[in-house]
C-alpha positions as CSV (number, residue, x, y, z in Angstrom):
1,X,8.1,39.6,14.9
2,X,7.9,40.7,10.9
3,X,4.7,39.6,9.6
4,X,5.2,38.3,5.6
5,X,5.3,40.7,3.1
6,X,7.0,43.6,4.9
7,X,10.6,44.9,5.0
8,X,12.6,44.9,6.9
9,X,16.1,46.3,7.4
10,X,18.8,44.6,9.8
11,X,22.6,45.2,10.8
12,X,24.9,42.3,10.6
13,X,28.0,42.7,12.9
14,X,30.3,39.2,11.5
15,X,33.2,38.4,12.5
16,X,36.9,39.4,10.8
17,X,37.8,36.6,8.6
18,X,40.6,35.3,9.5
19,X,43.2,35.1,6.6
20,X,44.8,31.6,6.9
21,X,48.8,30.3,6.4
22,X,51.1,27.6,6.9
23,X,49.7,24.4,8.6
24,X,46.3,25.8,8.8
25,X,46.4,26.6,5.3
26,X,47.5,23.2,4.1
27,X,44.8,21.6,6.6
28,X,41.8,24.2,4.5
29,X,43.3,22.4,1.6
30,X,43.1,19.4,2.6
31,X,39.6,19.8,3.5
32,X,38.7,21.5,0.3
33,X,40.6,18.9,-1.4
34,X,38.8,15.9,-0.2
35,X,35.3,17.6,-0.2
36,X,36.3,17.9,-4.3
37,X,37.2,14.5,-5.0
38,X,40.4,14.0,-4.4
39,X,42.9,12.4,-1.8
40,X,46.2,14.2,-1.8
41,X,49.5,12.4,-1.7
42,X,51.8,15.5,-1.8
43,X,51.7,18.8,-0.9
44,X,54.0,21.9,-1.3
45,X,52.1,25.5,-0.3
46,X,53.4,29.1,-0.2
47,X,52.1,32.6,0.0
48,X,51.2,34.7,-3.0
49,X,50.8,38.5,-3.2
50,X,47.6,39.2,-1.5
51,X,44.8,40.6,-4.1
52,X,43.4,43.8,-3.2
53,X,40.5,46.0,-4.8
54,X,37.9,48.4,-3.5
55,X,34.4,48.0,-3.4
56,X,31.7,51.2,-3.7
57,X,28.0,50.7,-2.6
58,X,25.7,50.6,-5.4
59,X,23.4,53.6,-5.4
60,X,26.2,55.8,-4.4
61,X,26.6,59.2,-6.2
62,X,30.0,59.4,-7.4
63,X,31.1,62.6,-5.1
64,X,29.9,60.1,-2.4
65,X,31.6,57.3,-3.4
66,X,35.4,58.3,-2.4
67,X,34.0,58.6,1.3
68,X,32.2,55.2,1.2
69,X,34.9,52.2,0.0
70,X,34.6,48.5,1.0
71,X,38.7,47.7,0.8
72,X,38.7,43.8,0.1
73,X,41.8,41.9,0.8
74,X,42.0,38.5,0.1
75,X,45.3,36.3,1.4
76,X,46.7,33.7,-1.0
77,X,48.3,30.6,-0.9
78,X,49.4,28.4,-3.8
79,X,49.0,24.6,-3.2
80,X,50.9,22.2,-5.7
81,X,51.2,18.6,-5.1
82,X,50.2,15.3,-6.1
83,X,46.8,13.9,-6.1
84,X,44.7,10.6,-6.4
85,X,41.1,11.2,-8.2
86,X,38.4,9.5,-5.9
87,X,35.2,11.0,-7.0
88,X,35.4,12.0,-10.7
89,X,32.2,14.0,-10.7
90,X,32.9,15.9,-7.7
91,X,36.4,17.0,-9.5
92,X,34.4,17.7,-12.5
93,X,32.1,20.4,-10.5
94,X,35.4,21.7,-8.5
95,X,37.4,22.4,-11.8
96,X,34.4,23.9,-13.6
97,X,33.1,26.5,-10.2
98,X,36.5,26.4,-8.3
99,X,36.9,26.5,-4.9
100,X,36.5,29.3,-1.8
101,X,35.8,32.3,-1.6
102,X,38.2,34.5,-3.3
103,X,37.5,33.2,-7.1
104,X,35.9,36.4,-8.5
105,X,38.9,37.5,-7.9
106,X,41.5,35.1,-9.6
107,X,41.2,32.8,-6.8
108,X,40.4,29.3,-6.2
109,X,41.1,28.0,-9.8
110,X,41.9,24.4,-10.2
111,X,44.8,23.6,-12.3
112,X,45.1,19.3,-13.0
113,X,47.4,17.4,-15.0
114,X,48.8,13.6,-15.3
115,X,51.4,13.1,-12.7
116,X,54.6,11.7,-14.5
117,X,55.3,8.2,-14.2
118,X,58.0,7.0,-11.6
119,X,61.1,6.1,-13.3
């Protein structure tokens, strides 16, 4: 056991994530959707271009760095659909942080409008 005030170093072996589509997508949504205020009526999804960019390790010298690249890889999906707002402020924090865990890069945005009225 560490005793406080000393460092320590550890090695975390995580599991793959998983990239989700079709039914399990929609079901993330619908997860993500209600835990943001909202109960969804509709709802059409389909895959986007995955977004892709490389990661080097701060610290690294820059001869070093072309050995030592994190790829990242995030899947997309695009969810469109209808809506009913059941918890206003909890929409309000979605729309202002977004949602999951790709939205540093261009993921997870929360896009909102007034359905049109039935005819």
């Amino acid at each position: 056991m560490r005793k406080p005030g000393h460092t320590t170093r550890a090695h975390y072996n995580l599991p793959a994530v998983v990239p989700l589509n079709g039914p399990a997508a929609d079901d993330w949504w619908q997860r993500q959707a209600g835990n943001a205020g909202l109960h969804v009526l509709t709802l059409r999804s389909q895959p986007v271009d995955a977004a892709r960019d490389r990661q080097h390790p701060a610290g690294t010298a820059p001869a070093d760095r072309a050995k030592k690249i994190n790829r990242i890889h995030h899947h997309r999906v695009r969810f469109d659909g209808t809506a009913t707002v059941t918890e206003p402020d909890l929409l309000r924090a979605a729309v202002q942080s977004g949602i999951g865990r790709g939205k540093a890069y261009g993921c997870g945005l929360l896009s909102i409008a007034p359905a049109p009225d039935p005819a």
